[in-house]
C-alpha positions as CSV (number, residue, x, y, z in Angstrom):
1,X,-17.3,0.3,11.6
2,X,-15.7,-2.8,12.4
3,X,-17.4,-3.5,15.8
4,X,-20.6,-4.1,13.6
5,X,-18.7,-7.1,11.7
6,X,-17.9,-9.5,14.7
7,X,-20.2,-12.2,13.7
8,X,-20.6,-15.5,15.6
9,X,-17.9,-17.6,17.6
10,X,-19.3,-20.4,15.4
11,X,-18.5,-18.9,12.3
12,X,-15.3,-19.3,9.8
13,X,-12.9,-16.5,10.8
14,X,-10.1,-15.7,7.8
15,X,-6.8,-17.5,9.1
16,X,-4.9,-19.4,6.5
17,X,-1.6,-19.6,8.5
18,X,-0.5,-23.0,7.6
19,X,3.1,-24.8,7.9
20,X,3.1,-25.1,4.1
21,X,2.5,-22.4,2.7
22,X,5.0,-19.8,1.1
23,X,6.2,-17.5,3.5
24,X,5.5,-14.8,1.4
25,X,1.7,-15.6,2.2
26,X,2.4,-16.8,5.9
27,X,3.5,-14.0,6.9
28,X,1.2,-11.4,4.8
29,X,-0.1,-8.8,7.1
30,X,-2.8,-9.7,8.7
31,X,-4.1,-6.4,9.8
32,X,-3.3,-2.8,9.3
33,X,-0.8,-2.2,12.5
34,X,1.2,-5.2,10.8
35,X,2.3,-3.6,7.8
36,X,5.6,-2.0,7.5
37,X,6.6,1.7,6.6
38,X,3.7,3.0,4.9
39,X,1.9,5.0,7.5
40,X,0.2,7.4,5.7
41,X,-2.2,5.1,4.0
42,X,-2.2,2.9,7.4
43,X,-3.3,6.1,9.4
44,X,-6.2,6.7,6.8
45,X,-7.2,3.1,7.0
46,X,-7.2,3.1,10.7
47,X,-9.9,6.4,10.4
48,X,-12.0,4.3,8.3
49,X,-12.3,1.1,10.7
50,X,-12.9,3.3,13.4
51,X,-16.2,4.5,11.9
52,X,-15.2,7.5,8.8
53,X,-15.8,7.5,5.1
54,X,-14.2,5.1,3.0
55,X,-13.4,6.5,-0.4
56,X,-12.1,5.0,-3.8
57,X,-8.7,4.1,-3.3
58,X,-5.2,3.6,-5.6
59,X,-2.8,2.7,-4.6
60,X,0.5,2.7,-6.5
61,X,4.5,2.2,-6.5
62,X,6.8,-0.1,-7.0
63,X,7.1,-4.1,-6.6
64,X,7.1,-5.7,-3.4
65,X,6.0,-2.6,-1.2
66,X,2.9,-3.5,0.3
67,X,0.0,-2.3,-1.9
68,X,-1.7,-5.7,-2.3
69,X,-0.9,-6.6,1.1
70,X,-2.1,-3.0,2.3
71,X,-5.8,-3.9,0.6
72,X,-6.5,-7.3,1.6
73,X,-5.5,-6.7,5.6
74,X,-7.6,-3.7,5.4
75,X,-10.6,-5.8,3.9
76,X,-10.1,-8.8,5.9
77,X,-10.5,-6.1,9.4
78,X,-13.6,-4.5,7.4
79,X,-15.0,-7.9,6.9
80,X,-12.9,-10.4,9.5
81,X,-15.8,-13.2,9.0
82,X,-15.4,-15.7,5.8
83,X,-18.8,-16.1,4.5
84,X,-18.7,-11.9,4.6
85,X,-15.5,-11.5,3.1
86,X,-16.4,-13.6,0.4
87,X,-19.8,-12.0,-0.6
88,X,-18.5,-8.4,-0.5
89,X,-15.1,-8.5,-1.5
90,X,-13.9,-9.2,-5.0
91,X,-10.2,-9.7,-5.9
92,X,-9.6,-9.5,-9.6
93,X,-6.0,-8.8,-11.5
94,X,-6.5,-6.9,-13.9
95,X,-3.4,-8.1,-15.9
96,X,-5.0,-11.5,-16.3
97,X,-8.6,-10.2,-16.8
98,X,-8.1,-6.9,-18.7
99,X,-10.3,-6.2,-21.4
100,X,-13.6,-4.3,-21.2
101,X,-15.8,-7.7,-21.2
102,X,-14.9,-8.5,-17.7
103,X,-15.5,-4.9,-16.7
104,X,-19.2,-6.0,-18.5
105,X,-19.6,-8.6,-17.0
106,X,-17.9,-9.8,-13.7
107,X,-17.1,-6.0,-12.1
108,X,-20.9,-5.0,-13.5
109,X,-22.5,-7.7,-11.8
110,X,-20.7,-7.6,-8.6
111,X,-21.3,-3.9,-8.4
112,X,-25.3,-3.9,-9.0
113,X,-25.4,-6.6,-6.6
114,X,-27.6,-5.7,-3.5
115,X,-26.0,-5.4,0.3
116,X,-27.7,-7.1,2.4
117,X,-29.0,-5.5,5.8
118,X,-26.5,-5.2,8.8
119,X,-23.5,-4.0,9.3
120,X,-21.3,-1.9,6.8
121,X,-23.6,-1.0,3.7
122,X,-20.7,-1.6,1.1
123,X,-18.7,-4.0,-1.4
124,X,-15.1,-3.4,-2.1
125,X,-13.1,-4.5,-5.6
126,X,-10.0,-4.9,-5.2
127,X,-8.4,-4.1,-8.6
128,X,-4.5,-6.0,-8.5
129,X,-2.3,-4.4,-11.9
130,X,-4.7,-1.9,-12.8
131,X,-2.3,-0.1,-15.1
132,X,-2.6,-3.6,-17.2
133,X,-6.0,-2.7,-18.1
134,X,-7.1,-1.2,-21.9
135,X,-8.1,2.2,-22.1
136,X,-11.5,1.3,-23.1
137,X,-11.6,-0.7,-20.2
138,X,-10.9,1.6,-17.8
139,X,-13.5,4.0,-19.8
140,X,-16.1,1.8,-18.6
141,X,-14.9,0.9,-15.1
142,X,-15.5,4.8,-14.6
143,X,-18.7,4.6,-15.8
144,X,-19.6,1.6,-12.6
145,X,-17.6,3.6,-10.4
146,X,-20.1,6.7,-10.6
147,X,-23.5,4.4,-10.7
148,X,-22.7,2.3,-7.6
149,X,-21.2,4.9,-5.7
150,X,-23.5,4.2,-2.9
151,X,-23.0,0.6,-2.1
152,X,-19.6,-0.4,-3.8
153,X,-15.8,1.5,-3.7
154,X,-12.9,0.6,-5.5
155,X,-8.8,-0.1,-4.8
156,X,-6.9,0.0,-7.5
157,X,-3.6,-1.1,-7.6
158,X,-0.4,-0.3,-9.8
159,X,2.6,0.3,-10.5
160,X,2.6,3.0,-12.9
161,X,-0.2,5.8,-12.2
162,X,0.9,7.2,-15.7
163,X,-1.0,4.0,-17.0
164,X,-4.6,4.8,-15.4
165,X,-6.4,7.1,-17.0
166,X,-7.3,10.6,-15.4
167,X,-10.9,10.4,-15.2
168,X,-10.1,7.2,-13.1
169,X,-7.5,8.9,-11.0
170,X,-9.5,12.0,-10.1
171,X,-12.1,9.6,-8.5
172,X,-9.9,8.0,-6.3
173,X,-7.6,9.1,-3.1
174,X,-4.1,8.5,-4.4
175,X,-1.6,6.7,-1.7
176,X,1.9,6.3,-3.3
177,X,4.0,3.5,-1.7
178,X,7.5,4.1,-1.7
179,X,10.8,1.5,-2.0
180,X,10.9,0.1,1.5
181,X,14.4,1.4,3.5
182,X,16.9,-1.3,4.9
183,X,16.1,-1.1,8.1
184,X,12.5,-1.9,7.7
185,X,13.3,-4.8,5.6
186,X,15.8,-5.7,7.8
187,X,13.3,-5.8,11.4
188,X,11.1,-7.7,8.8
189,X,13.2,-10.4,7.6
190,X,15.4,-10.6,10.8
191,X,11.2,-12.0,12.4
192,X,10.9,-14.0,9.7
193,X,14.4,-15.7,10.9
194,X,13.9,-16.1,13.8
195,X,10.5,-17.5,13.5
196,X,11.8,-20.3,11.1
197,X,15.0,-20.7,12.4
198,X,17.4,-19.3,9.5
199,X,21.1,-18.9,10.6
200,X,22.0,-15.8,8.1
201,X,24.8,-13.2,9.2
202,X,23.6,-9.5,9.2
203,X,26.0,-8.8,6.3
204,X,24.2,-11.5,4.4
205,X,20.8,-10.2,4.9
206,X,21.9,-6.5,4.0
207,X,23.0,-8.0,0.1
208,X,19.7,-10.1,-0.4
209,X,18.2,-7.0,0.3
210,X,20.2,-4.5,-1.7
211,X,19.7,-7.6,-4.6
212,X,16.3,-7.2,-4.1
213,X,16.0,-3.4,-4.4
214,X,13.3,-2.4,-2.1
215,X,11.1,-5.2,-3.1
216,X,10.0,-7.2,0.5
217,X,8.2,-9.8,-1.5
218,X,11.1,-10.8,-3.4
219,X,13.4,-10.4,-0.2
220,X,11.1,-12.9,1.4
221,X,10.5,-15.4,-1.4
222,X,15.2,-15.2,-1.9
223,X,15.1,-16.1,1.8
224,X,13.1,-19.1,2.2
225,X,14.8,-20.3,-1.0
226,X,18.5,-19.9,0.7
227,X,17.0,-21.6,4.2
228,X,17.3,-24.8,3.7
229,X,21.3,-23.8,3.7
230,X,23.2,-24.4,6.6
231,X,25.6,-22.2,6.1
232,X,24.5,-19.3,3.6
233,X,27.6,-17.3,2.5
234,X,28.1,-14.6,-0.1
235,X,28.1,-17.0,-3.4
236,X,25.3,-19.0,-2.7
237,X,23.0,-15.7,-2.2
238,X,24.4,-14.6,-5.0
239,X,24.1,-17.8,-7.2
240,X,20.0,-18.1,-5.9
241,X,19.2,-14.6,-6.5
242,X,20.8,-14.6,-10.0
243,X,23.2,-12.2,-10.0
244,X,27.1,-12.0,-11.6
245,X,29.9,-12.8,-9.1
246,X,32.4,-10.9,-9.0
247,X,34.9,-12.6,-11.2
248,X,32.8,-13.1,-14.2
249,X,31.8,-9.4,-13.8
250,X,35.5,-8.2,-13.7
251,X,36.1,-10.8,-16.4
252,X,33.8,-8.8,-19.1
253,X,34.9,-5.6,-17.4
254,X,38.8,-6.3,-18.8
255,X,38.2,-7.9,-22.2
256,X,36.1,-4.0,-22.5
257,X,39.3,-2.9,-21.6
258,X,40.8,-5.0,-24.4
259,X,40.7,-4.4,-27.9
260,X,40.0,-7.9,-29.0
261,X,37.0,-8.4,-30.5
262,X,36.7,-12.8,-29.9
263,X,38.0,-11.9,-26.0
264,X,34.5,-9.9,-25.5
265,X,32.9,-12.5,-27.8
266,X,33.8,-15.0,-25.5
267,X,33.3,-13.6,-22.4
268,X,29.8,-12.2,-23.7
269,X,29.0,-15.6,-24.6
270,X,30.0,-16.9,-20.9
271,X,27.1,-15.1,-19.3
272,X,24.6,-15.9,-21.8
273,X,25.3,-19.3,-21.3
274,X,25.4,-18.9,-17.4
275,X,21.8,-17.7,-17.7
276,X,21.7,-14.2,-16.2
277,X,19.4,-11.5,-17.3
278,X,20.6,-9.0,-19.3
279,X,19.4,-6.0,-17.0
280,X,21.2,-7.3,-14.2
281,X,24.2,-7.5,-16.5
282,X,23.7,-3.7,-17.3
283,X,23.5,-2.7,-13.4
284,X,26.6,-4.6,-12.3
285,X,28.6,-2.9,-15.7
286,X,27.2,0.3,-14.0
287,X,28.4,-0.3,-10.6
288,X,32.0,-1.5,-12.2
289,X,32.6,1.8,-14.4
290,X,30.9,4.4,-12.1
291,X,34.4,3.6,-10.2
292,X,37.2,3.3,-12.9
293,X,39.6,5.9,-12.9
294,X,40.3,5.2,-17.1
295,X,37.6,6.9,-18.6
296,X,36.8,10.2,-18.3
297,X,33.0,11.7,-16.7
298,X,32.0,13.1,-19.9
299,X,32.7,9.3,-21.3
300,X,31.0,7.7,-18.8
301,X,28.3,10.2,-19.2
302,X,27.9,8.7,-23.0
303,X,27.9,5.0,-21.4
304,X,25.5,5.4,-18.7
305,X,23.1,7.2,-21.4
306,X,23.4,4.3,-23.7
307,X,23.2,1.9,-20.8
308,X,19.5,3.8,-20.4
309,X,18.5,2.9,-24.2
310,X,19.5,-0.4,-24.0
311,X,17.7,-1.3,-21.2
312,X,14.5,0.6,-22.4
313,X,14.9,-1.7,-25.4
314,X,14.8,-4.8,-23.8
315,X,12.0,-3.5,-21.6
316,X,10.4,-3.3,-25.2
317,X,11.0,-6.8,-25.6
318,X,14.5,-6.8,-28.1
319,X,16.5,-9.5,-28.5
320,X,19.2,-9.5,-25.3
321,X,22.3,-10.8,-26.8
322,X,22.4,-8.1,-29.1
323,X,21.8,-5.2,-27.1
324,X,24.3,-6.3,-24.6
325,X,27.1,-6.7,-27.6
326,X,25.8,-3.9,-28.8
327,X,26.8,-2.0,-25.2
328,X,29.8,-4.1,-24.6
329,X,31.2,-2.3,-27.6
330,X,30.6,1.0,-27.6
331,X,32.0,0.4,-23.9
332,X,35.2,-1.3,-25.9
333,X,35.5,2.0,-28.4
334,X,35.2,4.0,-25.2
335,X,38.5,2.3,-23.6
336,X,40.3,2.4,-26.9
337,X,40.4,5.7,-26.7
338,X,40.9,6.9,-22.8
């Protein structure tokens, strides 16, 4: 399939390397062999270039694991000329354009739209945050999916499958991309180094990454920010990718272990004012008790469970400074009584 797509030397190939862009986009995959881990959807993708049928595709997980990436590099081989990229792929996210008038309008008209002769008889949408879209939305993208099965497929993209609808799911081959291991974010990152010249220990690179919790993208975009560094130790990493050092954590860890009320207050009030987000406060609390010797399991059973509801409710949008107090002292009533 993609021997029919060569196009003229005189033509615009698709190569945006440039010196100044992020390195999150320089070093995008630029083909299918490029991208890391995921070789189940990779060895589908590879069938398809190679001349097989192309279905509708979703593609979901978490952050950072190559599901955008995975699309565009497979496009960009499918259609590796500009002018044909352009007039038969359409990149939409669905969290900025969600509502059932751009599924009307835009996706509608690019879907009807004829293919002209030569080459691969299809369009592709590519469909970024799909779970963002309203119910009604995705009613009517089904709809387009089943009239233009002939000259147009779909990838959809998300995080959470829950949030697409099943009539759109049982349309589609389903590829779930899991949290990408160390080491492959390691080989990945350990390139990028050495292609830009960053002087960052081994030790160093394995905490941005742990920071980053499997999310490349974030890895990558924590890295360039800390380059400019000539000497990148533990606190700066841990200063640019926001989380607690140590001392501040083991700071609110012991006025828990008090029973005075202003001494949490107070040291509550620190790391609001220091600017760090109240889920990271909950993880590093997690990683501080899972340890301590005071409490008992059944107790720390109790914490991690209310750990859980808080940070569902400020995934719901609450106010942060009182569900962290609100933690801090049923952690403090937990102490008083070990």
């Amino acid at each position: 399939m993609n021997s029919l797509m060569n196009g003229t030397e005189q033509e615009q190939t698709l190569n945006d390397e440039d010196s100044s862009v992020p390195w999150v986009e320089k070093y995008r995959p630029r083909r299918v062999d490029d991208l890391v881990y995921q070789r189940e959807i990779v060895d589908v993708l590879k069938k398809v270039l190679e001349g097989a049928e192309l279905p509708n595709i979703l593609l979901y997980g978490p952050p950072g694991t190559g599901k955008t990436s995975t699309a565009v590099a497979f496009c960009r081989q499918l259609f590796p000329v500009y002018k044909l990229y352009r007039d038969r792929v359409l990149e939409l996210n669905a969290s900025d354009e969600r509502g059932i008038h751009v599924v009307r309008t835009r996706i509608k008209e690019f879907a009807h739209r004829a293919v002209p002769k030569g080459g691969t008889p299809l369009k592709i949408i590519i469909l970024d945050e799909a779970d963002a879209m309203t119910n009604a939305a995705q009613a009517a993208l089904r709809r387009i999916i089943e009239k233009n099965s002939k000259t147009t497929r779909f990838i959809l993209i998300c995080n959470y499958i829950s949030r697409i609808i099943d009539p759109l799911t049982s349309r589609c081959a389903k590829f779930r991309f899991k949290p990408l291991p160390m080491e492959s974010q390691m080989e990945r990152l350990r390139y990028i180094c050495e292609n830009e010249g960053v002087n960052i220990s081994e030790d160093s690179l394995a905490m941005l990454i742990s920071f980053c919790e499997g999310d490349l993208r974030r890895s990558i975009n924590y890295l360039q920010s800390l380059a400019f560094r000539h000497n990148i130790t533990t606190d700066f990493i841990i200063s640019t990718t926001g989380q607690i050092i140590e001392k501040d954590i083991r700071q609110l860890v012991l006025a828990c272990h008090s029973s005075d009320t202003n001494r949490l207050l107070d040291a509550s009030d620190y790391l609001r004012r220091c600017g760090y987000a109240g889920r990271i406060v909950i993880a590093r609390l997690f990683d501080q008790l899972v340890d301590d010797d005071t409490l008992k399991e059944i107790e720390k059973s109790a914490i991690f469970e209310k750990m859980a509801v808080i940070e569902g409710r400020l995934l719901d949008g609450s106010d942060e400074y009182i569900q962290i107090m609100d933690l801090l002292f049923v952690i403090q009533s937990y102490f008083s009584h070990s």
